[in-house]
N, C-alpha and C positions, 0 to 999 in steps of 0.2 A: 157355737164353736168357731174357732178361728178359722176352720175348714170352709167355710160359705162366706167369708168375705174372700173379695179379687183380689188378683197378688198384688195388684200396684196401691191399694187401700193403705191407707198411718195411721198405724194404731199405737196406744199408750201401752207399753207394756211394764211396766215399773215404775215404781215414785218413791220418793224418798222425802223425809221432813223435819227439820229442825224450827219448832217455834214457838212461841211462847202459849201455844194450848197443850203441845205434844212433843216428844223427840221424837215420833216414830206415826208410821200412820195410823195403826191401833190406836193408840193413844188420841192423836190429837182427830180421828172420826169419832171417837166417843166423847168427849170434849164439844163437838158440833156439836152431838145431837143432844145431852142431857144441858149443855149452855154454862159451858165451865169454861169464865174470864182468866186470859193471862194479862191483865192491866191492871197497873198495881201503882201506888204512886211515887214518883220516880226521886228516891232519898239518898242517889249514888252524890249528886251535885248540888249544891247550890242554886234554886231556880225561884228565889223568893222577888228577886227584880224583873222577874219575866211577865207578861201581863197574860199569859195563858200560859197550856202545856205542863201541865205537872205531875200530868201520869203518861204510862209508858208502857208499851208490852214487851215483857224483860222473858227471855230464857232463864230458869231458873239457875243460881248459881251451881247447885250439885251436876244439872247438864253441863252447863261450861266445861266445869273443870274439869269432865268425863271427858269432853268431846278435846280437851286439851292436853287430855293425857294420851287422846287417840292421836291425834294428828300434830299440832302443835312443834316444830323444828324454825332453828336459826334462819329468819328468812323468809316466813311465811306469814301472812296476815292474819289473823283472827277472821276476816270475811270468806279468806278461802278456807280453814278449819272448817268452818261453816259448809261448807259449799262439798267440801269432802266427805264429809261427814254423813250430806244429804245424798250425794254420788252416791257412794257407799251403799248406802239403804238401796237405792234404785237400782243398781247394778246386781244387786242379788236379790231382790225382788223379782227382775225382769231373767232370774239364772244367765247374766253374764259371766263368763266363767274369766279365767284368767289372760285369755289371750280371746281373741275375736278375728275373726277368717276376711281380707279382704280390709279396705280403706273403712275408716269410721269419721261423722262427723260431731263436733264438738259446740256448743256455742253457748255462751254465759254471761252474763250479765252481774256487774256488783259496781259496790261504790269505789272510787278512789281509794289504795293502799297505807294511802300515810296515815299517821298516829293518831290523828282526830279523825277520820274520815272524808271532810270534806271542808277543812279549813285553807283559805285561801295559803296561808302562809306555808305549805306544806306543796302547793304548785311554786312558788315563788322560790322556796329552797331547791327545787328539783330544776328549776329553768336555769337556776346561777351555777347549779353545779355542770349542766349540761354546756352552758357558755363557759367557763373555767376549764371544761376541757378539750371544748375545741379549741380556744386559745392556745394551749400549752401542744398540742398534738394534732390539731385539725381532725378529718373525717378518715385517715386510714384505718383500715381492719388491724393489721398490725400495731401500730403505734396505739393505738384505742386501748386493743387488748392489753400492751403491757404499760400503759397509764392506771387502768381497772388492777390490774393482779395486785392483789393484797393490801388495796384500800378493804376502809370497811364502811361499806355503800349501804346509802338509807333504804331503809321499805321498798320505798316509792318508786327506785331503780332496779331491785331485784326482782322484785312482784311482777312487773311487767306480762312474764312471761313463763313463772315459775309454773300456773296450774295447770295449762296446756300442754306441758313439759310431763307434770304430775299425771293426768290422767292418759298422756301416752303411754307409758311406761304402765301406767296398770292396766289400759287394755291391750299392751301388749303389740300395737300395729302403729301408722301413718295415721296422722289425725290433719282434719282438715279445721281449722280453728276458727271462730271470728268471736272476738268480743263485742258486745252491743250498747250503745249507750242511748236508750230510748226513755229515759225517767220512770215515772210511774206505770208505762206500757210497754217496759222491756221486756217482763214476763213471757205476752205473748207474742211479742215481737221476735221474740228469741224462738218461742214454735214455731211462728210462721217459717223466719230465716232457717230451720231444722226443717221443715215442710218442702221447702225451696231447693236444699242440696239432695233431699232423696229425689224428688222430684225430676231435677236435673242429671239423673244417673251418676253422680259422683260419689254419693255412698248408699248404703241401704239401713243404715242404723246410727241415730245421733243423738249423743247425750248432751241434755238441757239443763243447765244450770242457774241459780241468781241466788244471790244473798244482798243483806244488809246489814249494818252495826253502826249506826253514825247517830247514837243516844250523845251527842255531847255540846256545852254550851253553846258552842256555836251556832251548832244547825238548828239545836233549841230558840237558839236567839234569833237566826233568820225568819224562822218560822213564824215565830213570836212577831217578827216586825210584820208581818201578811196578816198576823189576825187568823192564819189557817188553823192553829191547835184550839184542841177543845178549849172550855174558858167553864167546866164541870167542878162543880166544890161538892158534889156531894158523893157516893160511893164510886171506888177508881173505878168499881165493873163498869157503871152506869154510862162511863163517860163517852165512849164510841156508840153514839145509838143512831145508824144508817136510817134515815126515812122517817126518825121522829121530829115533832114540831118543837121537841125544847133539843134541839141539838145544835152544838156551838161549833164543832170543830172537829178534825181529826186527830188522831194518837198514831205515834208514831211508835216501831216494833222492830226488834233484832230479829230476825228470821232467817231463813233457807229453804229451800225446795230443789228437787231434781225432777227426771222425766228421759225415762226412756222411749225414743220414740223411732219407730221401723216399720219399714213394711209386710205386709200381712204373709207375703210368699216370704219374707228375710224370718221372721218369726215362726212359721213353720217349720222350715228346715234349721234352725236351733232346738226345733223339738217342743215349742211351745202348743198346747193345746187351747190355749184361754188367754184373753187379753181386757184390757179394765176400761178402753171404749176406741171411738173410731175417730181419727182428725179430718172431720168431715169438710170445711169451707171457713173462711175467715176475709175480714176487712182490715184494710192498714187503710192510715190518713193520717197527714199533718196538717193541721190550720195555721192559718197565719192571724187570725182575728184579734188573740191576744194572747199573753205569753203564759197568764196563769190561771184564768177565766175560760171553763169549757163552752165549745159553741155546740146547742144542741142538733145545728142540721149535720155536725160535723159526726155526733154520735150515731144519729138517725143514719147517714149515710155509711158508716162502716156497720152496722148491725144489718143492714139489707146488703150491703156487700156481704157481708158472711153469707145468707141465705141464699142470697142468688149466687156464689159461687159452689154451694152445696147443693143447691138445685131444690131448694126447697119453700113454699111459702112461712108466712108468718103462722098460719094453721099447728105449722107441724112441728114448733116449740111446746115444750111441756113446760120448762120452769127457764126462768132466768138468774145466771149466778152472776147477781151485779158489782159496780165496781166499790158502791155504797160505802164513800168516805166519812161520809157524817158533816159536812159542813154544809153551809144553808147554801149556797150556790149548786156543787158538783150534785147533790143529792136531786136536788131539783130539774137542775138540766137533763140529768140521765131520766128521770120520770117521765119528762114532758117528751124527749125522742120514742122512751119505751110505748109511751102512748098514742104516737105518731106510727110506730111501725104497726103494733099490736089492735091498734082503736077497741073496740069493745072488749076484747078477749082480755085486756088488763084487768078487767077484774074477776078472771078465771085462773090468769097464771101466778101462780106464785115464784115470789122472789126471796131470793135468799143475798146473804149477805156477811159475809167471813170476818172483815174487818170490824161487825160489833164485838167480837171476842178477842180477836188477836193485835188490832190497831193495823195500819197502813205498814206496809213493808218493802214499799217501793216496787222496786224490778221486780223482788221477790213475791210480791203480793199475787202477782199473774200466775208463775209455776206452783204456788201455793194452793190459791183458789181451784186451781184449773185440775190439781189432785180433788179437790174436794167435788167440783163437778164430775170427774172422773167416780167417785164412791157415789156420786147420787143416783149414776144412772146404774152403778151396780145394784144398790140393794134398794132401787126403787126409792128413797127418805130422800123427801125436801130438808134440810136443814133449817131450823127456826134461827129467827131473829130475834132474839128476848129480850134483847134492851130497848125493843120497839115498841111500847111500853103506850105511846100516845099518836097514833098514827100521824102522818102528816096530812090534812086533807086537799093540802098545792099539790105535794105530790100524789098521792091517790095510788099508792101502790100495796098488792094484796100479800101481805108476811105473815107469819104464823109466829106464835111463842112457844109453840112445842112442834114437833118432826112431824111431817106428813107423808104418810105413807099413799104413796101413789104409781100408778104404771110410769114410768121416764122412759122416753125413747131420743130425746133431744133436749141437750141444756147448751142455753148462748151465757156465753160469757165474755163481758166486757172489761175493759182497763185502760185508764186513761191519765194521761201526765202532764205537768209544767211543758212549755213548749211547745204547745199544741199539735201533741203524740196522741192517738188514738188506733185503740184495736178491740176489735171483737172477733168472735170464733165461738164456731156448732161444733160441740161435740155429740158421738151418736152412742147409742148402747149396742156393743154386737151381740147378735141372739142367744150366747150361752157366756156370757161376762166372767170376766175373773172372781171367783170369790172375795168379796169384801169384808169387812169386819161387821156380824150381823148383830147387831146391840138392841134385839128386841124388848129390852125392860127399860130403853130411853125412847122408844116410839110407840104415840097414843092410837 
């Protein structure tokens, strides 16, 4: 019961999820556990000149266009649809009601607004137009303003600041806002920074956001140029297989995730009885070693940072919910740290691994997963790894093909980025968990 943790304790209390296993958490926890792929091969483009990457984890069109008949207005991105969409679920998950008492915090993480995603040429139009108008007007407030009235200003310019805007107005108070740009470790970067403002007495309740949607030739082709996408010709499921020894690469996935997250006295008195687990400790790190090659002391070291700011040894992990990209580097380096914190007990804990079903989702991958560690320690099920098919014996790490039911009292979860972005974080079970989705005829 939520009643026996301490008031100052961050608990998860909502999650919301758009992605290519599930729109909803029902959905996409049964999808873990029975091993049902959203990577499908990607027949939107053009990708026959590419030397990898030809599958994808796509949200299914009929979600789309639901989620675009929800949200969808003049001005808005498709990554924030997304992101609203996920909100939406979390906030009435977590019975946010229409208005919320007192300052709230905010913090999100997504790709770049313009039309591709992340095509240079879309920073380039946005900097000419931004020098175009301070030439004609300079930096007044005024003069600014009636330069802007009744242009019709790109994505790139409105976006800015639109979702911040959007999600004041739905909860109804003063938002404190920060946007993140942490690469593949926004995710929990984004908890942490939510961790940080309740922490700091400036709010008691902060909605966590991230999305992604940058399926498109370009990013395809950047990627392509690293060699990082799978290089799989044979079934699109197969193609994400974290921890295996025929695995070429990661896949890339349109996603969302949200995450209510408050403290245990702020959720009481909204009247909550039950919460879906504890934000017990975490590690932040940036390396400088190299910009896209992870360093494994650098993982080692925020994975004991999480524990020791939890207060806990490596003992008192039950499962690890990894970052398990699927290419022969990241997989590797995150094994040999896991093996370094854990020494013997790796071949006791079991790992799990999200991105074999749903492909990489960047920022999103973190708020994602971290729902999914959130339902493991509710209903007790490790999630299987089933495209894990050939273990790897460099890495040496213990997965399962079907759900293991087991006591959870602690799952670390890591995420890690280009950049040399690194984070990890304990989550805990509180002793009477929120009901999860209990899918006992997909666990053996």
């Amino acid at each position: 019961m939520i009643s026996q943790l301490a008031e100052n304790e961050l608990v998860i209390s909502g999650l919301g999820l758009v992605t290519p296993i599930g729109s909803s958490v029902p959905e996409f926890w049964e999808s873990n556990l029975v091993g049902r792929s959203g990577l499908r091969v990607e027949d939107r483009m053009d990708l026959s000149q590419l030397p990898c990457g030809w599958v994808a984890g796509l949200i299914p069109e009929e979600v789309k266009a639901a989620i675009r008949a929800r949200w969808d207005v003049p001005g808005r991105s498709w990554g924030d649809c997304l992101m609203l969409d996920a909100v939406e679920q979390a906030l009435h998950d977590a019975q946010v009601g229409a208005a919320v008492t007192g300052p709230a915090g905010l913090v999100w993480a997504r790709v770049w607004p313009g039309p591709t995603g992340s095509d240079p040429a879309d920073y380039v139009r946005h900097m000419k137009d931004l020098a175009t108008r301070y030439a004609a007007v300079g930096n007044a407030p005024a003069a600014v303003a009636g330069y802007m009235a009744g242009k019709d200003l790109p994505l790139e310019t409105v976006d800015l600041s639109a979702f911040p805007a959007d999600m004041a107005r739905r909860l109804g108070t003063s938002l404190i806002a920060t946007r993140l740009e942490a690469t593949c470790a926004g995710g929990l970067r984004a908890i942490a920074e939510a961790a940080r403002l309740i922490r700091t007495g400036r709010v008691e309740i902060v909605v966590v956001s991230a999305s992604v949607s940058r399926n498109t030739p370009y990013v395809l082709s950047q990627y392509g140029q690293l060699m990082a996408l799978s290089r799989w010709r044979g079934p699109a499921e197969q193609s994400s297989m974290p921890f295996d020894q025929r695995r070429s690469g990661m896949v890339i996935n349109e996603s969302a995730g949200a995450l209510v997250i408050e403290t245990a006295a702020h959720a009481r008195r909204r009247g909550l009885s039950d919460v879906y687990a504890v934000v017990e400790g975490w590690g932040l790190a940036v390396g400088t070693e190299h910009m896209t090659a992870p360093s494994a002391a650098a993982v080692e070291h925020v994975m004991r940072k999480a524990l020791t700011t939890a207060g806990v040894s490596p003992t008192a992990v039950d499962t690890i919910n990894a970052h398990g990209t699927s290419t022969r580097l990241n997989d590797l380096t995150e094994a040999r740290a896991m093996h370094q914190v854990f020494g013997e007990r790796m071949s006791d804990v079991y790992v799990s691994a999200v991105k074999s079903l749903t492909g990489h989702g960047s920022a999103a991958s973190g708020v994602v997963e971290t729902a999914a560690a959130a339902l493991t320690l509710c209903n007790g099920v490790i999630p299987p790894v089933v495209t894990c098919t050939e273990p790897d014996p460099a890495c040496n790490v213990r997965t399962s093909r079907i759900p293991i039911r087991q006591p959870v009292q602690r799952v670390l979860k890591n995420s890690f980025g280009f950049g040399g972005q690194y984070a990890s974080m304990l989550f805990r079970r509180p002793d009477s968990p929120r009901s999860a989705p209990d899918l006992d005829r997909a666990v053996a």
